[in-house]
C-alpha positions in Angstrom: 19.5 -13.7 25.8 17.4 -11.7 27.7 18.9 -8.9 29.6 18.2 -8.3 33.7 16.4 -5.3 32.8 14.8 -6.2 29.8 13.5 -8.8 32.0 11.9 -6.4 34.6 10.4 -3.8 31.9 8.5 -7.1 30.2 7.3 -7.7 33.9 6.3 -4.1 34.7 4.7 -4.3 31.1 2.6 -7.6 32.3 1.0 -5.7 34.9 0.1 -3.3 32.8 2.4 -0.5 34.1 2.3 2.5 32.0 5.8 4.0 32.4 7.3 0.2 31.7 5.6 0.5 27.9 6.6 4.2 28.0 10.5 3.3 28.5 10.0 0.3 25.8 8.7 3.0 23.3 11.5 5.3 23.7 13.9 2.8 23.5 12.9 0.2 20.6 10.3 2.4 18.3 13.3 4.3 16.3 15.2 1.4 16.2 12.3 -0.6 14.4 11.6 2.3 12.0 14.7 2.3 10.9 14.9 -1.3 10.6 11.6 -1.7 8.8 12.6 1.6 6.1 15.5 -0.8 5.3 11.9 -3.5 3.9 9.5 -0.9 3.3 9.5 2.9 2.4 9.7 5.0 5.9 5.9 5.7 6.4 4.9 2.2 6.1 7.9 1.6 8.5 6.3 3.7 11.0 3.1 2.6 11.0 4.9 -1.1 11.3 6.6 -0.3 14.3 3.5 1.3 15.8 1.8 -1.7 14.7 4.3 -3.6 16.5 4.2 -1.5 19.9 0.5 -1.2 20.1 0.1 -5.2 19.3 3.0 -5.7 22.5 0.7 -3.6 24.8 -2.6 -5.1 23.5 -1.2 -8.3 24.2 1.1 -7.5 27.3 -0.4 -10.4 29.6 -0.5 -13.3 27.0 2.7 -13.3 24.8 6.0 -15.4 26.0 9.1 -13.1 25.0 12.4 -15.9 25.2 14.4 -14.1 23.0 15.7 -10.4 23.9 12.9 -8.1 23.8 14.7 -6.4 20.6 15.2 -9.4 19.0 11.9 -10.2 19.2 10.3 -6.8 18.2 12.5 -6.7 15.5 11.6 -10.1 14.3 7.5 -8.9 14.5 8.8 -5.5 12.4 10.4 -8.4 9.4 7.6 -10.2 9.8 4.7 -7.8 9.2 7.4 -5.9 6.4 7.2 -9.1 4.4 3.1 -8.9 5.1 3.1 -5.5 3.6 5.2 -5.9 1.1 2.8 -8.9 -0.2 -0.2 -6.6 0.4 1.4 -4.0 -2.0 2.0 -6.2 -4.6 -1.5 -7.9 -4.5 -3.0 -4.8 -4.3 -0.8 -3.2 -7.4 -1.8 -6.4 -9.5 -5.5 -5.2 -8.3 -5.3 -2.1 -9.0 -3.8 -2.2 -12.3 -5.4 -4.9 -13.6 -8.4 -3.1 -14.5 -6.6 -0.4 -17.1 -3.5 -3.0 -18.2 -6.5 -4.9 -19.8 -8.3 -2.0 -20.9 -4.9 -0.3 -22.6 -4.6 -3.7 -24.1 -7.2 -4.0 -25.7 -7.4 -0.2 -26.8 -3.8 -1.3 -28.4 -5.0 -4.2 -30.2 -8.6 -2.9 -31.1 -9.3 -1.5 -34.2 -9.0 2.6 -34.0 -12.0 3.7 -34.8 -13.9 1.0 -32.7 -12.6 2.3 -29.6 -12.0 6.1 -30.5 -15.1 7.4 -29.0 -14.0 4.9 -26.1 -10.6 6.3 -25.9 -12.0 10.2 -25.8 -14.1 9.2 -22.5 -11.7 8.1 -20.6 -9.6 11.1 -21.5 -12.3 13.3 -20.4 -12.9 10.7 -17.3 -9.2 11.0 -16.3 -9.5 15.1 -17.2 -12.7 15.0 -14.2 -10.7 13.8 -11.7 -10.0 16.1 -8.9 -6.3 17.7 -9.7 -4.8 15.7 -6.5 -6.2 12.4 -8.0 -5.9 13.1 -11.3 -1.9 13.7 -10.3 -1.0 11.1 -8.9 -3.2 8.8 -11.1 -0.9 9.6 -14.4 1.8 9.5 -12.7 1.1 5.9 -11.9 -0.5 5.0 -15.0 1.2 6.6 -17.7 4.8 7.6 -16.5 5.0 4.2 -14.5 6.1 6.0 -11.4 6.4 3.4 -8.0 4.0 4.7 -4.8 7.4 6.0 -3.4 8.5 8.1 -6.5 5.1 9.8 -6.3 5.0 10.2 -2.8 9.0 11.7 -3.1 8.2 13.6 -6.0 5.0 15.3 -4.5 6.1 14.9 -0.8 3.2 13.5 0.5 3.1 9.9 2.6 2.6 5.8 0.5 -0.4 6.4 1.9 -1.9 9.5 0.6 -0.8 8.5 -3.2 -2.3 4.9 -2.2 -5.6 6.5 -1.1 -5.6 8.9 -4.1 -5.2 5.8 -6.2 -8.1 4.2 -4.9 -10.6 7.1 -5.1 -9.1 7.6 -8.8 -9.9 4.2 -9.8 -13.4 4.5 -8.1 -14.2 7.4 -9.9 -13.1 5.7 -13.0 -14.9 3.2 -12.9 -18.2 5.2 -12.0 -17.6 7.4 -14.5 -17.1 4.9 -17.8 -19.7 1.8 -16.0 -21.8 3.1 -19.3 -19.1 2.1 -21.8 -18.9 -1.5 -20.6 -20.9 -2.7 -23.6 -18.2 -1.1 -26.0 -15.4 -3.0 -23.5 -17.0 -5.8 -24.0 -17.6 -6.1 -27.9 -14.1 -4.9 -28.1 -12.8 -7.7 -26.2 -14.8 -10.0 -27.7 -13.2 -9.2 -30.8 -9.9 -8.9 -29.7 -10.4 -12.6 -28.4 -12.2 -14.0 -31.7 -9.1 -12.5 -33.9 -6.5 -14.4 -31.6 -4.9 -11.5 -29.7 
């Protein structure tokens, strides 16, 4: 149930009235970051519930509220958690994909097949810049979480996520020649039943 002044800030809010979003904003945006940190680590939180506030301006003169305005935000805030949550695992199946099969393979491979292989990407992972290169073995080889590395370091998700990314573009730049040798020693891998 909506409350009497709930119901004049939303009408303020329809036409468009600054100081009506203003008093929203106050009131709500710390409520929905600590709600979302409860789904999400605290910067994704934040950007959720400015997400959420920027989408409730944006949209000030179309969208029906019949809940309590903080019912309703806070719904939005679950709602686009869950979205981000999905993202993050989508994207760490992505991103990981790449080396989990590459590891794999290295693992199953015969050594000296892959030993020249194996020194490249050493020396690939070695070029990084020292921020990338960080937060990359962190990640890859002492199976740290986004949030551990962003705890540890004290830097935002987004930073080590960004880092990540440019690390893996790199990566890939950097060892495009060696996909012949990635692919003979898949090939083998598959024709010996691993």
């Amino acid at each position: 149930m909506r409350s009497t002044e709930e119901t004049y800030l939303l009408a303020a809010l329809a036409k468009g009235e600054p100081s009506a979003f203003d008093s929203i904003f106050r009131r709500y945006y710390p409520v929905l970051c600590a709600y979302g940190s409860r789904l999400v680590g605290l910067e994704d939180a934040k950007e959720i519930a400015e997400e959420t506030m920027i989408w409730l301006w944006e949209h000030r003169d179309s969208h029906v509220i019949n809940s309590s305005l903080s019912s309703y935000l806070l719904k939005c805030v679950y709602r686009r958690a869950l979205n981000q949550i999905k993202r993050n695992e989508i994207k760490g199946m992505a991103d990981t994909r790449f080396f989990n099969e590459m590891q794999e393979m290295m693992e199953d491979a015969d050594f000296y097949q892959f030993q020249e292989l194996s020194r490249r990407i050493k020396e690939a992972v070695d070029a990084l810049p020292e921020s990338y290169r960080e937060v990359f073995i962190m990640h890859r080889f002492q199976e740290k979480t986004y949030r551990e590395i962003a705890e540890q370091l004290n830097i935002p998700t987004k930073t080590v996520d960004y880092s990540m990314q440019q690390a893996l573009k790199q990566l890939r730049k950097d060892l495009r020649d060696y996909l012949p040798l990635l692919i003979f020693i898949l090939t083998k891998c598959m024709a010996s039943g691993h």
